[in-house]
C-alpha positions in Angstrom: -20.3 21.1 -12.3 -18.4 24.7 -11.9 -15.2 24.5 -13.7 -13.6 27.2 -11.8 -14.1 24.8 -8.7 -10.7 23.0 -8.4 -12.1 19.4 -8.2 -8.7 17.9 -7.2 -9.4 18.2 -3.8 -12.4 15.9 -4.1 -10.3 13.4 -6.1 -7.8 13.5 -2.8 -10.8 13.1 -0.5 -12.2 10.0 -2.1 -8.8 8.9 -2.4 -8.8 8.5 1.4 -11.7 6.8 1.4 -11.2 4.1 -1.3 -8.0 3.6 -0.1 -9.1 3.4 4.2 -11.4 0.4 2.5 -9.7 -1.3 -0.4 -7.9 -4.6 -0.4 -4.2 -3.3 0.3 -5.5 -1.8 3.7 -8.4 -4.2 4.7 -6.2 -7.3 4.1 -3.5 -6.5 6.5 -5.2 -4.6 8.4 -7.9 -7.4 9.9 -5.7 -10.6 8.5 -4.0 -10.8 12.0 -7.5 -10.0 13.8 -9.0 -12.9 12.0 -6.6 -15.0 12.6 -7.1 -15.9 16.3 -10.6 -17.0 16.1 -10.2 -18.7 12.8 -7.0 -21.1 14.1 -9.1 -21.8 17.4 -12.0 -23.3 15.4 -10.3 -24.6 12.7 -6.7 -25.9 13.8 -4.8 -24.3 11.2 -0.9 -24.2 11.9 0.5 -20.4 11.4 2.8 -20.8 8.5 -0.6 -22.7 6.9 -2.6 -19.6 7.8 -0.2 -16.7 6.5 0.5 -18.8 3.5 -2.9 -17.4 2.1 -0.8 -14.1 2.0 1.2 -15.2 -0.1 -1.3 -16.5 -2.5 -2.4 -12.6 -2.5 0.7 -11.8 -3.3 1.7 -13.9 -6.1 -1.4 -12.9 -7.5 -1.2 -9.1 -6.9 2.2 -9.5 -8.5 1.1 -11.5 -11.5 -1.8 -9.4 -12.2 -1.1 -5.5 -11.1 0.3 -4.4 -14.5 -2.2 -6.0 -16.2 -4.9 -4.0 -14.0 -2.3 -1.1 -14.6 -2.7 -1.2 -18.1 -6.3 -1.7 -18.3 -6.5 1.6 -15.9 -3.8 3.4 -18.6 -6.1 3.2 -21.2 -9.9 3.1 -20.0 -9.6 5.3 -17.0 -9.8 4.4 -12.5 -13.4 5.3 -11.7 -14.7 2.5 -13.6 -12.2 0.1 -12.7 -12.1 1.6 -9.0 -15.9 1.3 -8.7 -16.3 -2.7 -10.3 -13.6 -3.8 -8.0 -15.2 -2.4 -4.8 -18.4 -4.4 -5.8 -16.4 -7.7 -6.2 -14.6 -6.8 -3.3 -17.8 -6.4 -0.9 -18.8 -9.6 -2.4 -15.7 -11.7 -1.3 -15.5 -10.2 2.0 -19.1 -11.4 2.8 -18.2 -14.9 1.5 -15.9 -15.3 4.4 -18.9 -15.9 6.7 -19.4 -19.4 5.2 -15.6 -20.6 5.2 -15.1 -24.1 6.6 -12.4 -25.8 7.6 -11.0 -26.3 4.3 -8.2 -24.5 4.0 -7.7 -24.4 0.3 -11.2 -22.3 0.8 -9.5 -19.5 2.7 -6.7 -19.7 0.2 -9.1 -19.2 -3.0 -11.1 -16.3 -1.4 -8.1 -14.4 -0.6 -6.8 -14.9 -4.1 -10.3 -14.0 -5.3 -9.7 -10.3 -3.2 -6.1 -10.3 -5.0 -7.8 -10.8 -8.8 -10.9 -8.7 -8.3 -10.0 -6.3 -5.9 -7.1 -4.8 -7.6 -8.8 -1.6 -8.7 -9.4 -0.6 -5.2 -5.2 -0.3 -4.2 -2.8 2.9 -5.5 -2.7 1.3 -8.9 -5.5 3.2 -9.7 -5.8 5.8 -7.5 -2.2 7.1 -7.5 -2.2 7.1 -11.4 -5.9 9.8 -10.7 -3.6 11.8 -8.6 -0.7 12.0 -10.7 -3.3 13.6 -13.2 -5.0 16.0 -11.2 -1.6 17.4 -9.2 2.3 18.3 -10.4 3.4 20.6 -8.6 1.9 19.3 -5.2 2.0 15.9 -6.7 4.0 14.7 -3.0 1.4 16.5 -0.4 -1.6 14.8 -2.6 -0.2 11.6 -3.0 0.6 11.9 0.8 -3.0 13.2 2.0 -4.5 10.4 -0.2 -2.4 7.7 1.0 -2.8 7.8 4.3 -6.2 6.4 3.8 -4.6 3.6 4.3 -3.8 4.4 7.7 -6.6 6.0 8.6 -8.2 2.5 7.7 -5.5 0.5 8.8 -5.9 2.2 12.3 -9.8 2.1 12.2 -10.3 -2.0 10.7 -8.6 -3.6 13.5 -10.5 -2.3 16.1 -13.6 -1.9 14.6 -13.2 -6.0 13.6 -12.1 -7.0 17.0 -15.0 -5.4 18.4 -17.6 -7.2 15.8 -15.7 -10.5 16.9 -16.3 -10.0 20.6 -19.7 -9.1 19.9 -21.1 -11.3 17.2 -18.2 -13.8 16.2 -15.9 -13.6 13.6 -18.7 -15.1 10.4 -20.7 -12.4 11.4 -17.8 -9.5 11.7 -17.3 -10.7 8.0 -20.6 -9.5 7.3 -20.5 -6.1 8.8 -17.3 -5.2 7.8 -18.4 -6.0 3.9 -21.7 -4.2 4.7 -19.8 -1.2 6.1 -17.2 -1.0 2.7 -20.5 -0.9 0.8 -22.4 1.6 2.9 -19.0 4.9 2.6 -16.5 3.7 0.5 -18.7 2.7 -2.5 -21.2 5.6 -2.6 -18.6 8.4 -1.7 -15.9 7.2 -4.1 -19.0 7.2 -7.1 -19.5 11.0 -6.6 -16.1 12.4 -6.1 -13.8 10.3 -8.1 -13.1 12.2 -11.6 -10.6 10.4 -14.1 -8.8 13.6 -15.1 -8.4 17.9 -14.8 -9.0 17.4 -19.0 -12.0 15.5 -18.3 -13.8 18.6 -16.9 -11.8 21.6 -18.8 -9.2 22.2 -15.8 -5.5 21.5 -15.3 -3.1 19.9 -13.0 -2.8 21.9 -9.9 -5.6 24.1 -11.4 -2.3 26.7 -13.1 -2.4 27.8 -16.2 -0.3 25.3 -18.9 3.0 26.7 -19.7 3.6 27.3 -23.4 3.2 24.2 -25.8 2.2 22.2 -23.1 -1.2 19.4 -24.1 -3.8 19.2 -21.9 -4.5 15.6 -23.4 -1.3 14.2 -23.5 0.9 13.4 -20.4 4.6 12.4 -21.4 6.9 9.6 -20.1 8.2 6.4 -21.4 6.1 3.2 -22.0 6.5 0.3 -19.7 8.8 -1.3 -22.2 11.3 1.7 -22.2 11.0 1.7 -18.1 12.1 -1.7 -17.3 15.0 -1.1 -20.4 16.3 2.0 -17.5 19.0 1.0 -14.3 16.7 3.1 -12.1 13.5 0.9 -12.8 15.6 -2.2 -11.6 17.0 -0.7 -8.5 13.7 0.8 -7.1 12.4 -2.8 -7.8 15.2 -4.4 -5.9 14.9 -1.8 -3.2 11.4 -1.7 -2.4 11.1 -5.2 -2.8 13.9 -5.5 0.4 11.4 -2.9 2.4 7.9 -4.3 1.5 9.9 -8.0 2.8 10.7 -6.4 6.3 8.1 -4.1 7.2 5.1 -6.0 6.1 6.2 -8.7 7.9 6.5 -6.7 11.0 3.5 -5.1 10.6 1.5 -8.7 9.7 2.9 -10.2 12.5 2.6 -7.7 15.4 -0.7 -8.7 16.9 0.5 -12.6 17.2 3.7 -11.3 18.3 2.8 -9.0 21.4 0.1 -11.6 22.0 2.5 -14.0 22.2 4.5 -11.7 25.0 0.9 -12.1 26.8 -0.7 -8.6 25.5 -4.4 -9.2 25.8 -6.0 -9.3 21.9 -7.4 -5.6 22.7 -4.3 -4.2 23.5 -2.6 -5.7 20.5 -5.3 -4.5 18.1 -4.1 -1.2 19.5 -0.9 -1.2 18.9 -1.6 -2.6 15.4 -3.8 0.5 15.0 -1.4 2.7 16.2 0.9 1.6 13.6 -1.2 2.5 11.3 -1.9 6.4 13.0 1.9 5.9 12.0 1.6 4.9 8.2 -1.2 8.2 7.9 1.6 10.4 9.7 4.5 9.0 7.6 2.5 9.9 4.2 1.4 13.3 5.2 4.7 14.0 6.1 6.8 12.6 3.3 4.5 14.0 0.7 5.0 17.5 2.5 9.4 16.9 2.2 8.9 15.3 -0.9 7.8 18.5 -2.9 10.4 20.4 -1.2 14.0 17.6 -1.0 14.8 14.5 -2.9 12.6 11.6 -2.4 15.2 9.1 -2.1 16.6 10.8 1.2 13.3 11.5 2.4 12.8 7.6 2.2 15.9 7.4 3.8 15.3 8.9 7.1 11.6 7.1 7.4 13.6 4.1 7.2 16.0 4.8 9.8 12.8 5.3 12.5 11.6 1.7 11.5 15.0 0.3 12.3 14.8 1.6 15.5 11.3 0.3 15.8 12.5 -3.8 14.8 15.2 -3.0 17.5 13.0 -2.3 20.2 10.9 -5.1 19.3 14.0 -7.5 19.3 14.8 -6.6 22.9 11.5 -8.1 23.9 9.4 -4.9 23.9 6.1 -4.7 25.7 3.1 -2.8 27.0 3.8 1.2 26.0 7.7 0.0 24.7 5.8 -2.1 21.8 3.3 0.7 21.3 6.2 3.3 20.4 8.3 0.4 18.4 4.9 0.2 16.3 4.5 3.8 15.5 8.5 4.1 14.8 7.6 0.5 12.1 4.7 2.6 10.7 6.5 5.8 9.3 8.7 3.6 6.9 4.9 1.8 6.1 3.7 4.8 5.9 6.5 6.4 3.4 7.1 3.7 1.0 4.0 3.2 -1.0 4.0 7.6 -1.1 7.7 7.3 -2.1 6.8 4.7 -4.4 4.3 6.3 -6.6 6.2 9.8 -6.4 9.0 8.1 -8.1 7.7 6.1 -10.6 5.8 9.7 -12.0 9.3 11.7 -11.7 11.6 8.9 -12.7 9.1 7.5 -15.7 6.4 10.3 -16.4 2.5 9.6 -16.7 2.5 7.9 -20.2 2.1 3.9 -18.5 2.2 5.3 -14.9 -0.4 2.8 -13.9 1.5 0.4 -15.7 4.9 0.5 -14.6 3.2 1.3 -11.5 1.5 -1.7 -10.9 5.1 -3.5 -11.5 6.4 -2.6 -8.7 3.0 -2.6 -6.5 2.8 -6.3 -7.7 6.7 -7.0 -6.6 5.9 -4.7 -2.9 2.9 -7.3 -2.7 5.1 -10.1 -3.5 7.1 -9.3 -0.5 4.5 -9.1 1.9 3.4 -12.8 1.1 6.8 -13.8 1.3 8.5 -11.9 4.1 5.2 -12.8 6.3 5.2 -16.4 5.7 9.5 -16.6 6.0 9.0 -15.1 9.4 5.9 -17.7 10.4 8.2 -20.2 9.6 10.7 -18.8 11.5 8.9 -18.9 14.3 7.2 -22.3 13.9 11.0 -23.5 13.9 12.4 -21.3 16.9 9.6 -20.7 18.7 11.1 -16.8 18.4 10.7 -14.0 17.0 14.2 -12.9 17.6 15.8 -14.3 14.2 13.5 -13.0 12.0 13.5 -9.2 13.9 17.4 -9.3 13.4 17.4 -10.3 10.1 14.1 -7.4 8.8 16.5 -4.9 10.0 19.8 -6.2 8.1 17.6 -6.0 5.3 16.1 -2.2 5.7 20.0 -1.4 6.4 20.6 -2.8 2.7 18.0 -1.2 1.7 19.1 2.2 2.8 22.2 1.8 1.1 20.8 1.3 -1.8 18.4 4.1 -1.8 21.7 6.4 -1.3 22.9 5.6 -5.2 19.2 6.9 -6.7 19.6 9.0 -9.6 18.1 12.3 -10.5 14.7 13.0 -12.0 14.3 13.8 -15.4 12.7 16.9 -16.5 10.0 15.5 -18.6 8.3 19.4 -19.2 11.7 19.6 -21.9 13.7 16.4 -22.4 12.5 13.9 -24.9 11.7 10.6 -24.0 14.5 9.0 -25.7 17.1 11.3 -23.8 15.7 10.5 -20.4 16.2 6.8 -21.0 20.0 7.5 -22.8 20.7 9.6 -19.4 19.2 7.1 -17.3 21.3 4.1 -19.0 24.2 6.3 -18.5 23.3 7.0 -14.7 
């Protein structure tokens, strides 16, 4: 391998492609799709249904700094590469559920546990390695794998169901995760710039700087910091609205009398959304402060809820679901970037996988609040209103964000006195 070649690059590109297949995008993306078929065989109620999202969740939340940790100190390609083996494994197991729903529940939980290494706790923590300077436009090109998936699954699943049935769609999908995700991810996927004699960015390190040993605080001086507590808080009140919005779209248009095709389109388009959002926000995060670039993404996805609250159909509920998708698309970008500025890359995978694990929690909750909801009203008004009160709070919120630390000259001790003090 040349080492004058900038491998980064490569890193970013099977980025893409582990993230356009792993859990985070292939759950949500094809959840909704699934359902359909599955409740017309089996009789499962809705809020029984989405509750195995929330038995992802609690999981993902429970287990995500572990996996973080494990990643901190042994490296993502193994961990990455393992988990998209179990992960293939689980999604072909699907083609034998019954109608025992605990079955559904334990498979899904089983993606949670084992499929882990295939979501940004790994591959964010390789790109906050590899780039520093155009850590935002990396993170944002890589990220919107997810949206390049999230865009692709549902209409690539709905086709297999109208063609073959949903046990055999299983199938397929799990054989097509194994035949480009697996392979591509094993040849491009390098743990670090030190692990092949380059450097972040490919620059030359300033003066004094190691090429071994990236600064920041551990994970028990992160959560001791204000700022660690408010970008949980925050992002927990975002992950809550707009996964639930985005989980619930297909039954929702559906529901208005979209035909399933239609409404896998719309669900796709929200996902061209989430890639556009990330390109985007990476781009004006290396040039403005994240928090404000959050800010704004947020705003669109307000406006998105609202249209969808005023009953909108057709093309209306095709623009609502882009305008939903730029704040999915921004927050797991804005996450990452901030936990690297605010924290360093010491535990990034760590602390990291805190707050992935809490962002999961609140797409098993938010979801399964808003089935219930609508089990009870028969609506989707109540819970619409009440995802946008709680993006408004979480604007608010993301307007008292503190600066970043500059971890290149400020010891770690400072950073978390200045942070106490913020």
């Amino acid at each position: 391998m040349s080492t004058h070649r900038f491998w980064g690059w490569y890193v970013v590109a099977a980025s893409v492609i582990g993230l356009a297949c792993g859990v985070a995008t292939t759950i949500v993306a094809t959840f909704g799709v699934y359902l359909g078929p599955l409740r017309a065989e089996f009789g499962w109620t809705q809020s029984s249904a989405f509750a195995a999202l929330l038995a992802v969740t609690l999981a993902s939340a429970l287990l995500a700094p572990l996996v973080g940790s494990v990643v901190d100190r042994i490296g993502a390609r193994k961990v990455v590469l393992v988990s998209f083996v179990l992960e293939i494994l689980i999604f072909a197991s699907f083609a034998w559920q019954t109608a025992a729903i605990w079955s559904f529940y334990a498979r899904y939980v089983a993606l949670a546990v084992f499929g882990l290494g295939t979501t940004h706790v790994a591959f964010a923590r390789v790109l906050t390695l590899w780039f520093d300077r155009r850590r935002g436009l990396a993170l944002g090109i890589a990220l919107s794998g997810v949206g390049i998936g999230g865009f692709l699954w549902p209409l690539l699943v709905q086709t297999l169901i109208s063609a073959f049935g949903w046990r055999t769609a299983y199938l397929l999908m799990a054989g097509t995760i194994g035949a480009i995700a697996l392979p591509l991810v094993a040849l491009l996927l390098r743990d670090s710039p030190a692990q092949i004699g380059q450097t972040p960015d490919n620059e030359p390190l300033p003066c004094g700087t190691s090429l071994t040993g990236p600064t920041g605080l551990s994970f028990r001086e992160a959560i001791g910091t204000r700022i660690y507590w408010r970008m949980l808080v925050t992002f927990f009140l975002v992950g809550l609205a707009v996964q639930s919005v985005m989980v619930h779209l297909i039954p929702l248009l559906t529901g208005r009398g979209l035909p399933p095709m239609l409404a896998a389109l719309a669900q796709s388009l929200l996902f061209v959304a989430v890639t556009t959002g990330r390109l985007t926000t990476g781009f004006f995060m290396d040039r403005f402060f994240a928090p404000r670039v959050a800010l704004g993404f947020l705003l669109a996805s307000i406006g998105g809820i609202a249209l969808l609250s005023q009953g909108a159909a057709g093309g209306t509920a095709l623009v609502a679901a882009l305008l939903v998708g730029l704040a999915v698309g921004a927050e797991v970008d804005v996450l990452a970037y901030l936990t690297s500025r605010y924290f360093g890359i010491r535990s990034f995978s760590s602390i990291y996988g805190s707050y992935f694990g809490i962002y999961s929690l609140s797409g098993g909750i938010g979801p399964l609040l808003t089935a219930m909801s609508v089990d009870a009203t028969d609506s989707y008004q109540l819970a619409l209103g009440v995802h946008a009160g709680v993006l408004v709070l979480a604007c608010v919120l993301l307007l008292n964000f503190s600066r970043f630390p500059d971890w290149s000259s400020q010891p770690r001790q400072d950073a978390v006195a200045a942070d106490s003090r913020s």
